[in-house]
C-alpha positions in Angstrom: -42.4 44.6 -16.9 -41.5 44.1 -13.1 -38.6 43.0 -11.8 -38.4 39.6 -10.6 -35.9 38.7 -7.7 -33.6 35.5 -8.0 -36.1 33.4 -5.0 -35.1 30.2 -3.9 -35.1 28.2 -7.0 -31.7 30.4 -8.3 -30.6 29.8 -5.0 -30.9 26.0 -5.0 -29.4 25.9 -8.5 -26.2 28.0 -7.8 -25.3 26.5 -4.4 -25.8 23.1 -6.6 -22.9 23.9 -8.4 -20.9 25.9 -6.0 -20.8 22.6 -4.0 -19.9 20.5 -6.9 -17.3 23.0 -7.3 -15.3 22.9 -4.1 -11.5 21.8 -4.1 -11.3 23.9 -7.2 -8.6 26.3 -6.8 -9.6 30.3 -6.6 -12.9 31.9 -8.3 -14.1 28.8 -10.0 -15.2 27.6 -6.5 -16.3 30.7 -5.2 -17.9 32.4 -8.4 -20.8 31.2 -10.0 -20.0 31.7 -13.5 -16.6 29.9 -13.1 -17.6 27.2 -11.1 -20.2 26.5 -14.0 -17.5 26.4 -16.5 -15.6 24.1 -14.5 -17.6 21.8 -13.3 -18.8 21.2 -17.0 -14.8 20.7 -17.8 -15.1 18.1 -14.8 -18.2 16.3 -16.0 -16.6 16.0 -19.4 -13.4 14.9 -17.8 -14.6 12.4 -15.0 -16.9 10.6 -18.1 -14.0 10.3 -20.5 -11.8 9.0 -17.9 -14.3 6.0 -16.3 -13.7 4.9 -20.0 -10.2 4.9 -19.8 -9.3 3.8 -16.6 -11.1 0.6 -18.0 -8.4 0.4 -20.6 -6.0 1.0 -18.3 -6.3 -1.5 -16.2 -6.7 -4.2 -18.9 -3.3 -2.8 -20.3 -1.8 -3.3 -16.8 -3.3 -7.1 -16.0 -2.1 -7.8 -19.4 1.8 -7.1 -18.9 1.8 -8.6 -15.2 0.1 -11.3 -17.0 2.9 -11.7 -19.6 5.6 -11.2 -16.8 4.5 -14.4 -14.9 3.9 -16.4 -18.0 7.1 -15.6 -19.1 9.1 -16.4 -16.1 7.3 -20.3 -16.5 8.7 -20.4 -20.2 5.1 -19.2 -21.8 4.2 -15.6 -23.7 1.9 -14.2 -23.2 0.0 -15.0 -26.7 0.3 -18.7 -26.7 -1.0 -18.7 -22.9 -3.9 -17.0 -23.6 -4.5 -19.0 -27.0 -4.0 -22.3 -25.1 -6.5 -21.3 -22.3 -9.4 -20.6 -25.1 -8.5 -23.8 -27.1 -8.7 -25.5 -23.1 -12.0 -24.2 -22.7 -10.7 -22.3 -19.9 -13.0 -19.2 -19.3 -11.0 -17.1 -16.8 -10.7 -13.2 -17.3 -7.9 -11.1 -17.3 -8.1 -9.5 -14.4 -8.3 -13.0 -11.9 -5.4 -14.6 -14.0 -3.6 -10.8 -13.1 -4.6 -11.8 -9.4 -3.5 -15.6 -9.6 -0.1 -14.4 -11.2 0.5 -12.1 -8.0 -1.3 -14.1 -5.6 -1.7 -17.7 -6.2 1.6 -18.7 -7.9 1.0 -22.4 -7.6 -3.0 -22.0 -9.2 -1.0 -19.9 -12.3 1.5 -22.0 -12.7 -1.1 -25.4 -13.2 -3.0 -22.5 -16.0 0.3 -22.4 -17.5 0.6 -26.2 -17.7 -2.7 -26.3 -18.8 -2.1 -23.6 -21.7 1.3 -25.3 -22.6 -0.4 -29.0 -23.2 -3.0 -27.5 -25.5 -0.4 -25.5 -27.4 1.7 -28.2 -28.0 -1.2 -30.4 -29.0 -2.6 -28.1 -31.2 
């Protein structure tokens, strides 16, 4: 059987990785083998973590969230249950951005939440 050379199509396919490789620290960016393990780690890695940032985030909008409801005499519980039985559809993240940004436009959701709780 003859021997077959590696061409331009092994080429293409190692530099592919090789670049997806570089920042890595010794042989994983320069050999091939290496770099493929690694950059497989990294795939697995980068996917797992777009998930969890996500829950991050909401973990960290949630306590500022509670902080500044808490300093107007609300927790963080009853302000959110009030704002549903108001009808009030805002996310987490923009009432996380009201509570840093907009004091006054939080404090009126807190008044808002603190009517319907005490009504209901």
């Amino acid at each position: 059987m003859p021997r077959t050379k590696g061409g331009f199509k092994t080429r293409r396919r190692r530099k592919k990785i090789l670049k997806q490789a570089r920042g890595f620290v010794s042989g994983r960016s320069k050999l091939y083998a290496s770099a493929t393990d690694a950059v497989r780690h990294a795939w697995i890695y980068g996917y797992r973590h777009r998930k969890e940032r996500k829950r991050d985030f909401r973990g960290l909008w949630n306590i500022r969230i509670g902080a500044a409801s808490r300093a107007l005499g609300l927790s963080y519980s009853r302000l959110i249950h009030g704002l549903k039985l108001a009808g009030v559809t805002i996310n987490r993240k923009m009432l996380a951005e009201m509570a840093i940004h907009d004091a006054q436009g939080f404090g009126k959701m807190v008044e808002i939440a603190k009517a319907q709780v005490a009504a209901g």
